[in-house]
C-alpha positions in Angstrom: 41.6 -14.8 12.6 38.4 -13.3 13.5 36.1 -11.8 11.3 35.5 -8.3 11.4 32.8 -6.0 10.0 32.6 -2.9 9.3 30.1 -0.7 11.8 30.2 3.3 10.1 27.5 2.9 8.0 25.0 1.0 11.2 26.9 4.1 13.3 25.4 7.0 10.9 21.6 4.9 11.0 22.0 5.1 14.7 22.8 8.9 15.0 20.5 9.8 12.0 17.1 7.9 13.6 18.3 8.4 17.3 20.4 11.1 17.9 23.2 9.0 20.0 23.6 5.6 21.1 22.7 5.7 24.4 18.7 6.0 23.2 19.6 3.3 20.6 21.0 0.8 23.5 17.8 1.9 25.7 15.7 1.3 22.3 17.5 -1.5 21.9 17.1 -2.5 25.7 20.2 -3.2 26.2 23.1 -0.9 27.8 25.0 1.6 26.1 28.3 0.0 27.2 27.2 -4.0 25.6 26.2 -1.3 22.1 29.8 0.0 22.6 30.7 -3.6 22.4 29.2 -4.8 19.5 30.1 -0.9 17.5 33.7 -1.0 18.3 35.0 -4.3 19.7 33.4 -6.6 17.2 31.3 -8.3 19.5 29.1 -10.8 17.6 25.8 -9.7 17.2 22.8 -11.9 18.4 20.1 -12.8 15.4 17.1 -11.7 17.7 19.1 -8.5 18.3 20.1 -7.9 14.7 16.2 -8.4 14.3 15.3 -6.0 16.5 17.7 -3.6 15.3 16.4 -3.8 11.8 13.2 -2.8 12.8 14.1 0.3 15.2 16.3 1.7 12.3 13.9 0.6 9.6 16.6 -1.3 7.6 15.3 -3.0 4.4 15.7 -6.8 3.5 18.1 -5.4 1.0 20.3 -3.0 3.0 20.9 -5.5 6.0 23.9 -7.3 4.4 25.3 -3.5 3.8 24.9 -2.6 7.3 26.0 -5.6 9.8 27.6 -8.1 7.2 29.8 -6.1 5.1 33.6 -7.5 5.8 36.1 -4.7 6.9 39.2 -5.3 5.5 42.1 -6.7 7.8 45.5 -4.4 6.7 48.3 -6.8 7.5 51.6 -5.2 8.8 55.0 -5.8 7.4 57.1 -8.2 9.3 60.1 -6.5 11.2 63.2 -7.2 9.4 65.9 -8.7 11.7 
């Protein structure tokens, strides 16, 4: 199974420093639909991306784990009964 991270938290940065994502992605230079991607869909990031996310949302050392590494927990659905 994949791993997936939680994004609401790297969502709010975005909105707070940019307004929408569409300027983020253009920021970002990259297109609002590949942003999509990574926000929603759990794309894996790129680390020269990550990097240069960091910096355009001024993202301490500290809070980068909290923002693109923190796990989203997986909520596992009861098998049918036959």
């Amino acid at each position: 199974m994949k791993q997936t991270f939680k994004t609401e938290k790297l969502k709010a940065r975005i909105m707070e420093r940019y307004g929408d994502q569409k300027k983020f992605a253009e920021a970002l230079n990259t297109s609002e639909s590949t942003l999509s991607r990574y926000l929603s869909e759990g794309k894996d990031w790129k680390g020269s991306l990550i990097v240069k996310a960091i910096r355009l949302l001024e993202i301490s050392d500290e809070e980068i784990d909290s923002y693109f590494f923190e796990p989203a927990v997986a909520i596992k659905q009861p098998k049918e009964q036959i």
